[in-house]
PyMOL commands that place a pseudoatom at each C-alpha (Angstrom):
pseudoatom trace, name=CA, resn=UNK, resi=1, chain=A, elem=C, hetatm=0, pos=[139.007, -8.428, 31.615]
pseudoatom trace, name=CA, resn=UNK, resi=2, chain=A, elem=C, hetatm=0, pos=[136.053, -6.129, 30.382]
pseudoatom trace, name=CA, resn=UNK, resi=3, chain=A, elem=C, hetatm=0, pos=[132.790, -8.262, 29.940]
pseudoatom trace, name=CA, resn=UNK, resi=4, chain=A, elem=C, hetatm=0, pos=[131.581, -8.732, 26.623]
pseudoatom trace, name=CA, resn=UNK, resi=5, chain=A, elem=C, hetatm=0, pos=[128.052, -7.513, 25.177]
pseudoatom trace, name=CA, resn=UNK, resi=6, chain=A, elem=C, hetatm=0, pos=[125.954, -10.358, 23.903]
pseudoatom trace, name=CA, resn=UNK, resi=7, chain=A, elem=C, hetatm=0, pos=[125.608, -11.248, 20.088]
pseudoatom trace, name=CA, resn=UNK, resi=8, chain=A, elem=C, hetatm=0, pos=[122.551, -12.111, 18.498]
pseudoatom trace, name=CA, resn=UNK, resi=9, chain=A, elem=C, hetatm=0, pos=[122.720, -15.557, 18.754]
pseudoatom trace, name=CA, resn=UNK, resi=10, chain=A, elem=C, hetatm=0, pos=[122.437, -15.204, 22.447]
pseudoatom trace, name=CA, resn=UNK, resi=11, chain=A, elem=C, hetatm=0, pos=[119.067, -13.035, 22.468]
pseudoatom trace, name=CA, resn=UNK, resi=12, chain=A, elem=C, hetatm=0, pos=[116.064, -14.581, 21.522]
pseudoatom trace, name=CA, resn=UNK, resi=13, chain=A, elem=C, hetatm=0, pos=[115.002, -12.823, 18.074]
pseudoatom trace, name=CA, resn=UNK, resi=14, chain=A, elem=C, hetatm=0, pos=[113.118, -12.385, 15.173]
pseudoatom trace, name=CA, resn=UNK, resi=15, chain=A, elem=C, hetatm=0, pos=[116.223, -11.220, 13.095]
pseudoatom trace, name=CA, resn=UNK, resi=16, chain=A, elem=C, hetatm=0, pos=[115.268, -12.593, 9.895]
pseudoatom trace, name=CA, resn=UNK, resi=17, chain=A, elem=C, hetatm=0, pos=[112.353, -9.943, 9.442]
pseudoatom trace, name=CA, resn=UNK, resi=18, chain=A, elem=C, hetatm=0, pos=[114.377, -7.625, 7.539]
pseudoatom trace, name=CA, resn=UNK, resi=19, chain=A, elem=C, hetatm=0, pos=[115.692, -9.622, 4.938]
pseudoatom trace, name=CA, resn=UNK, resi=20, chain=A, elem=C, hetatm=0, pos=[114.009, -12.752, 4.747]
pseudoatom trace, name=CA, resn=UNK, resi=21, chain=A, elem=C, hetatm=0, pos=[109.907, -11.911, 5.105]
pseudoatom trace, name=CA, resn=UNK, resi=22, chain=A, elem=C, hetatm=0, pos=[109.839, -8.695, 4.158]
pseudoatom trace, name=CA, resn=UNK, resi=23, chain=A, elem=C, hetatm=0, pos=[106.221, -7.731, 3.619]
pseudoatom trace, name=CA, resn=UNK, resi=24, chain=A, elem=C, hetatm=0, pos=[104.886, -9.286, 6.900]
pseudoatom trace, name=CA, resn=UNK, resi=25, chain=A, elem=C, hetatm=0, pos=[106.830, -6.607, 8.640]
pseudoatom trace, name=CA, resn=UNK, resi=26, chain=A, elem=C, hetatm=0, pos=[105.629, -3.679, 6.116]
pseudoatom trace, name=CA, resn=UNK, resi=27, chain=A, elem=C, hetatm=0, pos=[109.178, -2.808, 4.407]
pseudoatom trace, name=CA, resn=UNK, resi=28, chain=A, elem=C, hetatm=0, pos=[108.951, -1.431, 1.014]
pseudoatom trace, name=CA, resn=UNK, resi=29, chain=A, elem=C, hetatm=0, pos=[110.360, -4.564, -0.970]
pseudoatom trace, name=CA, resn=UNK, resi=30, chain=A, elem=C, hetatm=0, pos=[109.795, -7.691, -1.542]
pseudoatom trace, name=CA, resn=UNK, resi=31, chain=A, elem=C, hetatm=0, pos=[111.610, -11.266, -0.540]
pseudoatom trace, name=CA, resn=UNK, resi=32, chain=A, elem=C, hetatm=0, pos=[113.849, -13.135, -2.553]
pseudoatom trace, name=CA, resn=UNK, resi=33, chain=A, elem=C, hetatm=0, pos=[111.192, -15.889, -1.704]
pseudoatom trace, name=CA, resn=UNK, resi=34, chain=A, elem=C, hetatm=0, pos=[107.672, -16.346, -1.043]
pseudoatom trace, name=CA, resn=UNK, resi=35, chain=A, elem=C, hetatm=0, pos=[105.036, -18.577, -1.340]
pseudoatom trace, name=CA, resn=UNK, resi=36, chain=A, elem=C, hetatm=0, pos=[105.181, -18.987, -5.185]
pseudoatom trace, name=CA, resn=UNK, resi=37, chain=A, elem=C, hetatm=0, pos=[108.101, -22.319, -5.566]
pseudoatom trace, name=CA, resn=UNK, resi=38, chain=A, elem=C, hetatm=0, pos=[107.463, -23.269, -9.101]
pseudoatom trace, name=CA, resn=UNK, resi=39, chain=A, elem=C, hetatm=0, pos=[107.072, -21.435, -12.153]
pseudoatom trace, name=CA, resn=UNK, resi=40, chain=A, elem=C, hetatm=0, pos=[106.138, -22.890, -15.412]
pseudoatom trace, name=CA, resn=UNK, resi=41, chain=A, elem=C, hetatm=0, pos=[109.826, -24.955, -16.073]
pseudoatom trace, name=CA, resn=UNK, resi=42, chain=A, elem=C, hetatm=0, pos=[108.623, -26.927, -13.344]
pseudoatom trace, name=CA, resn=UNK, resi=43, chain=A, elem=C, hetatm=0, pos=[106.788, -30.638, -14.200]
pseudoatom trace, name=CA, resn=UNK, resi=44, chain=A, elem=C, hetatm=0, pos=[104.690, -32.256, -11.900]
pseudoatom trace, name=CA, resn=UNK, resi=45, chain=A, elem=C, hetatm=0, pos=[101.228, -31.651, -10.205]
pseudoatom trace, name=CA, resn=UNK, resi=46, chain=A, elem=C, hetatm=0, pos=[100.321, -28.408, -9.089]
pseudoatom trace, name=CA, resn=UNK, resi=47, chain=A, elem=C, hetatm=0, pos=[98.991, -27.926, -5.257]
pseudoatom trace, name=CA, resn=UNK, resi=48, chain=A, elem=C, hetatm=0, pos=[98.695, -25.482, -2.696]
pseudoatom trace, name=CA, resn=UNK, resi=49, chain=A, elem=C, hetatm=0, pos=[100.168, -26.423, 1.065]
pseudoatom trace, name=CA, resn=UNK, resi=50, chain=A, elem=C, hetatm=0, pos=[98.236, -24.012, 3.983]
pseudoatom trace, name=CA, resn=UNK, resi=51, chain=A, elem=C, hetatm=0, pos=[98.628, -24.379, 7.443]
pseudoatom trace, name=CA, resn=UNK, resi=52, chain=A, elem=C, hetatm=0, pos=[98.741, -22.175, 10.458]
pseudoatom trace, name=CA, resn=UNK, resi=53, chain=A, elem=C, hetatm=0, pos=[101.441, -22.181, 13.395]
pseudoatom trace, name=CA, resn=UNK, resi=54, chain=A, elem=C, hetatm=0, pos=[100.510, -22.940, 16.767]
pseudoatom trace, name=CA, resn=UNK, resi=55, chain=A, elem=C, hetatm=0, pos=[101.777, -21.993, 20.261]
pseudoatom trace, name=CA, resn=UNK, resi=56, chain=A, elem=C, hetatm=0, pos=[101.093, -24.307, 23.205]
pseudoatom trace, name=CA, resn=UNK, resi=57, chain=A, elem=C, hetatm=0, pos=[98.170, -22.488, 24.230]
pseudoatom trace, name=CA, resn=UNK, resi=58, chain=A, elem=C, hetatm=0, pos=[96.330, -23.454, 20.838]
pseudoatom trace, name=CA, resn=UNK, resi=59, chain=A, elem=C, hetatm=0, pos=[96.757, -19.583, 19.497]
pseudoatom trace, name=CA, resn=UNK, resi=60, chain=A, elem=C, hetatm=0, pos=[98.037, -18.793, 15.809]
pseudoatom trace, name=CA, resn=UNK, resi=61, chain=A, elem=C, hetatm=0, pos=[101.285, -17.670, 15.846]
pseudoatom trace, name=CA, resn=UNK, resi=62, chain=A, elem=C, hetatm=0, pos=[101.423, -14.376, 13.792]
pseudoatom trace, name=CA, resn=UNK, resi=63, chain=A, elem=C, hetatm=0, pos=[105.855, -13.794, 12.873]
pseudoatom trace, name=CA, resn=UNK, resi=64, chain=A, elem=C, hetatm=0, pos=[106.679, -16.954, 12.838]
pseudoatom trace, name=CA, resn=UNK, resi=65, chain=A, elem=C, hetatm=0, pos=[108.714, -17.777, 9.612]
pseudoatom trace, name=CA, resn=UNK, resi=66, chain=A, elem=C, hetatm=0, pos=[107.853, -21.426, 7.617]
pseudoatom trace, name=CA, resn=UNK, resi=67, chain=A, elem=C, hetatm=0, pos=[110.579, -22.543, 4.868]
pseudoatom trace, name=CA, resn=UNK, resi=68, chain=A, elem=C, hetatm=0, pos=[109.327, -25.467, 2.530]
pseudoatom trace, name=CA, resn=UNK, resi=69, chain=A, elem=C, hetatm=0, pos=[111.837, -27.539, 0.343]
pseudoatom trace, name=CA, resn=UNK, resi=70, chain=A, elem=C, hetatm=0, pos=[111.445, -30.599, -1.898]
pseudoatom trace, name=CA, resn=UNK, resi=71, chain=A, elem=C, hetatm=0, pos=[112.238, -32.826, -5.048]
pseudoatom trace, name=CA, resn=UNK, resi=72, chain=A, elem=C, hetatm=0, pos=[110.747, -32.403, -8.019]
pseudoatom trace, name=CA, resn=UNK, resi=73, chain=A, elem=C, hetatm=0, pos=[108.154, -34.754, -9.547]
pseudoatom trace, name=CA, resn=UNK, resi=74, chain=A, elem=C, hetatm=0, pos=[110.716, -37.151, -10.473]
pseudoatom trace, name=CA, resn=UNK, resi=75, chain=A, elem=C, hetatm=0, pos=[112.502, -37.312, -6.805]
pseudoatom trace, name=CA, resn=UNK, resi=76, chain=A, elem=C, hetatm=0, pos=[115.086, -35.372, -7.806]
pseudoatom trace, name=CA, resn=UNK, resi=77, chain=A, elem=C, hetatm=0, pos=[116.908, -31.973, -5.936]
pseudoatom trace, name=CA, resn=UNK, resi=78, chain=A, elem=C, hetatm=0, pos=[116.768, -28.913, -7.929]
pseudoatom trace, name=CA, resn=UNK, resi=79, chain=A, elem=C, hetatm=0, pos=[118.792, -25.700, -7.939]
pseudoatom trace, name=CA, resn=UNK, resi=80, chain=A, elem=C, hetatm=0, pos=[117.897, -23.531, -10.943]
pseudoatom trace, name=CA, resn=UNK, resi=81, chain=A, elem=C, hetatm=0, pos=[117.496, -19.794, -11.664]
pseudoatom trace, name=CA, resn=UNK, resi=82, chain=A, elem=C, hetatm=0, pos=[118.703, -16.631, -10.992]
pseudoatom trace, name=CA, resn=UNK, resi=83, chain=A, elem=C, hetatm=0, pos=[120.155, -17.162, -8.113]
pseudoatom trace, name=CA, resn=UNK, resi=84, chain=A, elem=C, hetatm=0, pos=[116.656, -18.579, -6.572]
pseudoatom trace, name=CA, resn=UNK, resi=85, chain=A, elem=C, hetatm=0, pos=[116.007, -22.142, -5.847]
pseudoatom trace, name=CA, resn=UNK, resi=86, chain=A, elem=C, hetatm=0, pos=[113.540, -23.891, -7.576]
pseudoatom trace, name=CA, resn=UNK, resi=87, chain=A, elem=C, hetatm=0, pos=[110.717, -26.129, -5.095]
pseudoatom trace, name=CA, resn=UNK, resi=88, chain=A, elem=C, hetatm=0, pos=[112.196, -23.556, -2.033]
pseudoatom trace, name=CA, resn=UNK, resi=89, chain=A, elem=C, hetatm=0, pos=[109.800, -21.206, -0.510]
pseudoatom trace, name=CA, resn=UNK, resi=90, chain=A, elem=C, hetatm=0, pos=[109.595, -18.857, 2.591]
pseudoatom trace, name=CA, resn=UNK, resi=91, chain=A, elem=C, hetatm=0, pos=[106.691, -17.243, 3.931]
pseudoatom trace, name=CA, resn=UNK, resi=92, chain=A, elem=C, hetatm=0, pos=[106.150, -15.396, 7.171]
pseudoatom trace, name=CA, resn=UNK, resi=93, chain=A, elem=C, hetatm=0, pos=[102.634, -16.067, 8.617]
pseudoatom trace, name=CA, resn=UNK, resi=94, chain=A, elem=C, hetatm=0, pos=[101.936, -12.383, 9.189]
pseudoatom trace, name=CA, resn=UNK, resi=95, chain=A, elem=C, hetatm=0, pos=[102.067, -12.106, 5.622]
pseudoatom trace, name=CA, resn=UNK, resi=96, chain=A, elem=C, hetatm=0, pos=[98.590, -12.822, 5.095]
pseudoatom trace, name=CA, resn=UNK, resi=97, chain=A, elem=C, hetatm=0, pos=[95.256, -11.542, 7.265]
pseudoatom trace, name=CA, resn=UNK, resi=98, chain=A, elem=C, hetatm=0, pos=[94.350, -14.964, 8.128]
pseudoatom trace, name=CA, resn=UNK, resi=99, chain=A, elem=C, hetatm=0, pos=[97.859, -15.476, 9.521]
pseudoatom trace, name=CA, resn=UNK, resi=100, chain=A, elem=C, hetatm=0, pos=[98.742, -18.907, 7.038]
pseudoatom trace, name=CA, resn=UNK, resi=101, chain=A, elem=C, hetatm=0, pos=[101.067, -19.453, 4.953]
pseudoatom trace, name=CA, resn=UNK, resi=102, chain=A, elem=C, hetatm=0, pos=[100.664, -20.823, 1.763]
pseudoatom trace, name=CA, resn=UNK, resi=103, chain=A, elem=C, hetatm=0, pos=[102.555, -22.660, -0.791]
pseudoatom trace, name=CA, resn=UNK, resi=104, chain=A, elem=C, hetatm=0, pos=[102.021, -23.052, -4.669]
pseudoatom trace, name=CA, resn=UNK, resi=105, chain=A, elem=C, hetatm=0, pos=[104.484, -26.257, -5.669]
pseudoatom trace, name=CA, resn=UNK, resi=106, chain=A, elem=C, hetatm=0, pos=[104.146, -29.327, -6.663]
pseudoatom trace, name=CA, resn=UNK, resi=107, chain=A, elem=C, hetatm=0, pos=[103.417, -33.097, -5.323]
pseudoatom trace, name=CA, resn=UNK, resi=108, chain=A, elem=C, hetatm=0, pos=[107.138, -34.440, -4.954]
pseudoatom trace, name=CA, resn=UNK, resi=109, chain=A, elem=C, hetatm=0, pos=[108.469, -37.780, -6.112]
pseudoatom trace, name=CA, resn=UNK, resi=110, chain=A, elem=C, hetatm=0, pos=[109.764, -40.393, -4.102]
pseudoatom trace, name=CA, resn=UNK, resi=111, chain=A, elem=C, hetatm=0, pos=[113.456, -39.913, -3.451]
pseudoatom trace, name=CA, resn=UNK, resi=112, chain=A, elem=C, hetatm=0, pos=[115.181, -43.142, -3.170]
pseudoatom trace, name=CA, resn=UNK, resi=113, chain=A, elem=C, hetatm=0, pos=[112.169, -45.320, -2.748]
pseudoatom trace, name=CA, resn=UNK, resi=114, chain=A, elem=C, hetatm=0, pos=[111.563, -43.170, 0.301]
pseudoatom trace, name=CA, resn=UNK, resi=115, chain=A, elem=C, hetatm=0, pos=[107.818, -41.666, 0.546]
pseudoatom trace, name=CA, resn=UNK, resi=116, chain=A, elem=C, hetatm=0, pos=[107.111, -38.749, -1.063]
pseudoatom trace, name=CA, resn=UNK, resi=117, chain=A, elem=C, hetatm=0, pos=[108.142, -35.384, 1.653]
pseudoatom trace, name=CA, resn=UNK, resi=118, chain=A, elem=C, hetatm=0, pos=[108.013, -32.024, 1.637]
pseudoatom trace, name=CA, resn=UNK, resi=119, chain=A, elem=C, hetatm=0, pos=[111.034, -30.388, 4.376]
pseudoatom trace, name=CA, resn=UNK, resi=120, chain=A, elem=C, hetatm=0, pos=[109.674, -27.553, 6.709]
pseudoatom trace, name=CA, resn=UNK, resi=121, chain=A, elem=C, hetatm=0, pos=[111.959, -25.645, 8.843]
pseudoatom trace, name=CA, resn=UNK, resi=122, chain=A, elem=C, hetatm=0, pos=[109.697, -23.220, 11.235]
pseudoatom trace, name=CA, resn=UNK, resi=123, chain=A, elem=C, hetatm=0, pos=[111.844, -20.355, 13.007]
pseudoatom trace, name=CA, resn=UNK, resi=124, chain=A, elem=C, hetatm=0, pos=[109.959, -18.159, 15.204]
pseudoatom trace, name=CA, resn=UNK, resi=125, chain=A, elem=C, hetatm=0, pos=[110.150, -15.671, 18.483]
pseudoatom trace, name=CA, resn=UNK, resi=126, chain=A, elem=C, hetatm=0, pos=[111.542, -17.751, 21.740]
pseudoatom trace, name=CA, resn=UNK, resi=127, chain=A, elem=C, hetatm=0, pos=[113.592, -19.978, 19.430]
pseudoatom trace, name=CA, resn=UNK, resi=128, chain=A, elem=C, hetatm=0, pos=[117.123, -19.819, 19.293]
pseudoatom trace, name=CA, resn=UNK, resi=129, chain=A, elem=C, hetatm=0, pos=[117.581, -22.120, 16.596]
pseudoatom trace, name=CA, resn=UNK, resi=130, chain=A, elem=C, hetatm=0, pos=[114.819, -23.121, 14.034]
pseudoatom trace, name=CA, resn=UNK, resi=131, chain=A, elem=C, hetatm=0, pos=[112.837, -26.841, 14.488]
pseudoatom trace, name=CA, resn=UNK, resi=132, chain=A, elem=C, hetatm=0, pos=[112.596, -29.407, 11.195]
pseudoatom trace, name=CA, resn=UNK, resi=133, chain=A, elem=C, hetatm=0, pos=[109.962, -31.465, 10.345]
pseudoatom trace, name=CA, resn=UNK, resi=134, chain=A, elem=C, hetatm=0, pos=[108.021, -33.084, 7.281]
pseudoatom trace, name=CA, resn=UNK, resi=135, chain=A, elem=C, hetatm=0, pos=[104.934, -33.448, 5.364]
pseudoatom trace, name=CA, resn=UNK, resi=136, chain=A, elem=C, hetatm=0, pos=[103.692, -36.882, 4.130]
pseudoatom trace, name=CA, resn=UNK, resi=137, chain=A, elem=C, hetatm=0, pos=[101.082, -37.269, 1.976]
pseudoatom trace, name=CA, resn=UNK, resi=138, chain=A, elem=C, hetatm=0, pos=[98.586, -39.613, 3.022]
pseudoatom trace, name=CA, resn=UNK, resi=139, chain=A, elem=C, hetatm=0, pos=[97.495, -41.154, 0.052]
pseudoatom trace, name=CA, resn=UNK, resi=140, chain=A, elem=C, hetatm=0, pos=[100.790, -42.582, -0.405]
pseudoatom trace, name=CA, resn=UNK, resi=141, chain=A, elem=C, hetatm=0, pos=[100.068, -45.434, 2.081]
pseudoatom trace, name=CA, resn=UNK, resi=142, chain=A, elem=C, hetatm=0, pos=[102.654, -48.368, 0.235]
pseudoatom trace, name=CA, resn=UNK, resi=143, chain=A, elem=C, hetatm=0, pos=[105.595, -45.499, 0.295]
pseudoatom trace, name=CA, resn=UNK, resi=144, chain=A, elem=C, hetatm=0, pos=[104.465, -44.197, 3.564]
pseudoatom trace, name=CA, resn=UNK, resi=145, chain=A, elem=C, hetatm=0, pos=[104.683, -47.931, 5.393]
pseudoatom trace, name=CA, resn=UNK, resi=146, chain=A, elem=C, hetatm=0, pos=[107.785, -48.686, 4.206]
pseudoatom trace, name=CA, resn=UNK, resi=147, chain=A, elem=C, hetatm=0, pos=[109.419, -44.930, 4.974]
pseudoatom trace, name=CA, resn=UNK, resi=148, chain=A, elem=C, hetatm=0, pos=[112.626, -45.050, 7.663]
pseudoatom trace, name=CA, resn=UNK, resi=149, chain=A, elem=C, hetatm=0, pos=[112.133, -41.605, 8.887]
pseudoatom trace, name=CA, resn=UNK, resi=150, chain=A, elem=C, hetatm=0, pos=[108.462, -41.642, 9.126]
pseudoatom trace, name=CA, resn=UNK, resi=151, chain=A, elem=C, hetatm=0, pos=[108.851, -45.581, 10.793]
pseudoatom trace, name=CA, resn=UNK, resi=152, chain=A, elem=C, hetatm=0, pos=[110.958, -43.829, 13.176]
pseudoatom trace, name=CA, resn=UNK, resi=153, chain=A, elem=C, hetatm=0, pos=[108.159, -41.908, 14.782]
pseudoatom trace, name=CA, resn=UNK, resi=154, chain=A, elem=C, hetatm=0, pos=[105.991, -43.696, 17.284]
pseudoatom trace, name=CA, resn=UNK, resi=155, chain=A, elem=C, hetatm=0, pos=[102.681, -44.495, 15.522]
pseudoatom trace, name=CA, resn=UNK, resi=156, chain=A, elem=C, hetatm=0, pos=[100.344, -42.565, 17.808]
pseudoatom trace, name=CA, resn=UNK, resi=157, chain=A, elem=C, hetatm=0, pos=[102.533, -39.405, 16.560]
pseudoatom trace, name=CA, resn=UNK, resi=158, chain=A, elem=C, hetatm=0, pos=[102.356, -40.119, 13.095]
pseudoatom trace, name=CA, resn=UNK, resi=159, chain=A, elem=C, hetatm=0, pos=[99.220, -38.664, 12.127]
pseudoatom trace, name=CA, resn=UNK, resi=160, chain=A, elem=C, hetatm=0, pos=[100.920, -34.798, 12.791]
pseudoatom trace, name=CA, resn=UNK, resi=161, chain=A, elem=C, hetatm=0, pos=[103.142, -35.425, 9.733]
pseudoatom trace, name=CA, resn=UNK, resi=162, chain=A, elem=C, hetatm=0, pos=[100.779, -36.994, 7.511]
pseudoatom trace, name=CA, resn=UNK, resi=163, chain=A, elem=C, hetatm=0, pos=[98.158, -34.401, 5.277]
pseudoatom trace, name=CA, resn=UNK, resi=164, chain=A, elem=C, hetatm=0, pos=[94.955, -35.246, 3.624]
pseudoatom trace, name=CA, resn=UNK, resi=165, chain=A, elem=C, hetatm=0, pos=[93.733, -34.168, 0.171]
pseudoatom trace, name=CA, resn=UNK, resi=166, chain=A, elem=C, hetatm=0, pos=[90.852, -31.797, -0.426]
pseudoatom trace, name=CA, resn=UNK, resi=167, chain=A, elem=C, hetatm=0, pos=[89.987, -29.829, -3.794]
pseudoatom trace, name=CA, resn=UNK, resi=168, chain=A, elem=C, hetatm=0, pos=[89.373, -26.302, -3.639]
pseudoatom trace, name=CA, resn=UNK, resi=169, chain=A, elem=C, hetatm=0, pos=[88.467, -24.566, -6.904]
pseudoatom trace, name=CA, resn=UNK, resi=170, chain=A, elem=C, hetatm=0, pos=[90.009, -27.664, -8.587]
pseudoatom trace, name=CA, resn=UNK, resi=171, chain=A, elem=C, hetatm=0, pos=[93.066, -27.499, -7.019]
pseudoatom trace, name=CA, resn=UNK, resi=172, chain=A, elem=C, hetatm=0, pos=[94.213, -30.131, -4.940]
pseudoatom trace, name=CA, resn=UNK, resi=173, chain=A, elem=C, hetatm=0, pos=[95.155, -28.464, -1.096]
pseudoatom trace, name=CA, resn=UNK, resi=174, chain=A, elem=C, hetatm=0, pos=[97.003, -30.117, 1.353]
pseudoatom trace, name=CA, resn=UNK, resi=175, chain=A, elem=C, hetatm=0, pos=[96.355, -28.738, 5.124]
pseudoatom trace, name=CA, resn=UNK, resi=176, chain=A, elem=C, hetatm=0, pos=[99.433, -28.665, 7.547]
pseudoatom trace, name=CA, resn=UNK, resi=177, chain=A, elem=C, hetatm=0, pos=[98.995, -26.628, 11.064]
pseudoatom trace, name=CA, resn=UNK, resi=178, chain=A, elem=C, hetatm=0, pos=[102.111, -26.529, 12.870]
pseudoatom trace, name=CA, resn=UNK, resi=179, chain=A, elem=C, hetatm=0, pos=[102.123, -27.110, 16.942]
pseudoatom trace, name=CA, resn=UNK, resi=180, chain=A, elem=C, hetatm=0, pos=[104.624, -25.720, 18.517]
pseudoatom trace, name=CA, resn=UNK, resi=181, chain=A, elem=C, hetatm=0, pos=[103.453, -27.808, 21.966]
pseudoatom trace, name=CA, resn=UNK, resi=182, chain=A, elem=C, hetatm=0, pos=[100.692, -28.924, 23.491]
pseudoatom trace, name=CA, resn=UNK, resi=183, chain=A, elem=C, hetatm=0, pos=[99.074, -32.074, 23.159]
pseudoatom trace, name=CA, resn=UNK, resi=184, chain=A, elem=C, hetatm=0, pos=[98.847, -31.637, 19.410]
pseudoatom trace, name=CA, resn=UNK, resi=185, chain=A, elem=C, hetatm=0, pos=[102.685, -31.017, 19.104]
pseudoatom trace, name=CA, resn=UNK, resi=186, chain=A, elem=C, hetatm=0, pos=[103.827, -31.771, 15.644]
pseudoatom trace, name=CA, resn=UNK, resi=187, chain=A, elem=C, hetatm=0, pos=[106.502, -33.664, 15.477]
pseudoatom trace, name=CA, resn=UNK, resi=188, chain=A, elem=C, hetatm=0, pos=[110.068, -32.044, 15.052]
pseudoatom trace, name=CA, resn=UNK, resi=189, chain=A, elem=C, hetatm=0, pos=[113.609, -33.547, 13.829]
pseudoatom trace, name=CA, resn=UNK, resi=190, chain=A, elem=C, hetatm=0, pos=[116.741, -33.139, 15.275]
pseudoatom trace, name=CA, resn=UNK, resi=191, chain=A, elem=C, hetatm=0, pos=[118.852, -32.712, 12.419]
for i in range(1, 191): cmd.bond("trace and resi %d" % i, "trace and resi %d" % (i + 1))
show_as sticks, trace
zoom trace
């Protein structure tokens, strides 16, 4: 019996640069998402989410790919538009000089008395499938204490979900770097 030839999902990638982030990679046309998860249908209080990716050696990780999803102000799932979901967003890191990505949304509601969370799936180069995690706002400290994911997570790990709030330009920025390993590992989910 002849051997077979491996498939994709048997070779470490990226694969998704094509289709998925576009302009980090320099093709002439742009993603079906980006950054930009709102548009002016969408209630709630606008923010920006940055962060940077990490490997375990403390250097930014420059193709990694970072999808966001969320509720809307009220707690509630959307799926609206064109085609395009509404409070999803992709970004590749290498999109931007600085290697970040950044989000323009909007501060979530709590979701059946859970805190208030943003989803983040990260897939990148030496990953053969993608890791999940979450962002928690810190401010939310009565939702946050009484949250059964995050009160799953050992308290000394906590603090790599949880983001503080800054204003920049009077817009309120929440900063989430992703580590991949090391002794800063964020944590992951397996879903």
């Amino acid at each position: 019996m002849p051997r077979l030839p491996q498939t994709p999902s048997q070779t470490v990638g990226p694969y998704f640069a094509y289709g998925l982030t576009s302009q980090q990679y320099g093709y002439p046309f742009p993603s079906l998402n980006d950054g930009m998860m709102i548009d002016d249908s969408i209630e709630g209080e606008r923010i920006t989410i940055r962060g940077r990716v990490f490997d375990g050696l403390e250097e930014s990780i420059p193709d990694a790919m970072i999808e966001l999803w969320q509720a809307d102000a009220r707690g509630q799932y959307l799926q609206t538009g064109l085609g395009r979901q509404l409070l999803f967003g992709r970004q590749g890191t290498g999109s931007l000089e600085s290697r970040e990505f950044v989000f323009q949304t909007i501060k979530p509601g709590s979701s059946a008395g859970q805190a208030p969370v943003i989803h983040v799936s990260v897939f990148m180069r030496g990953q053969l499938s993608h890791s999940y995690t979450r962002i928690y706002f810190a401010e939310e400290v009565a939702l946050n204490s009484r949250d059964e994911v995050l009160l799953s997570v050992p308290p000394e790990r906590r603090s790599t979900l949880l983001v503080g709030r800054s204003v920049i330009h009077g817009m309120p920025v929440y900063h989430f770097d992703i580590h991949m390993q090391g002794e800063k590992e964020t944590v992951f989910f397996d879903v």
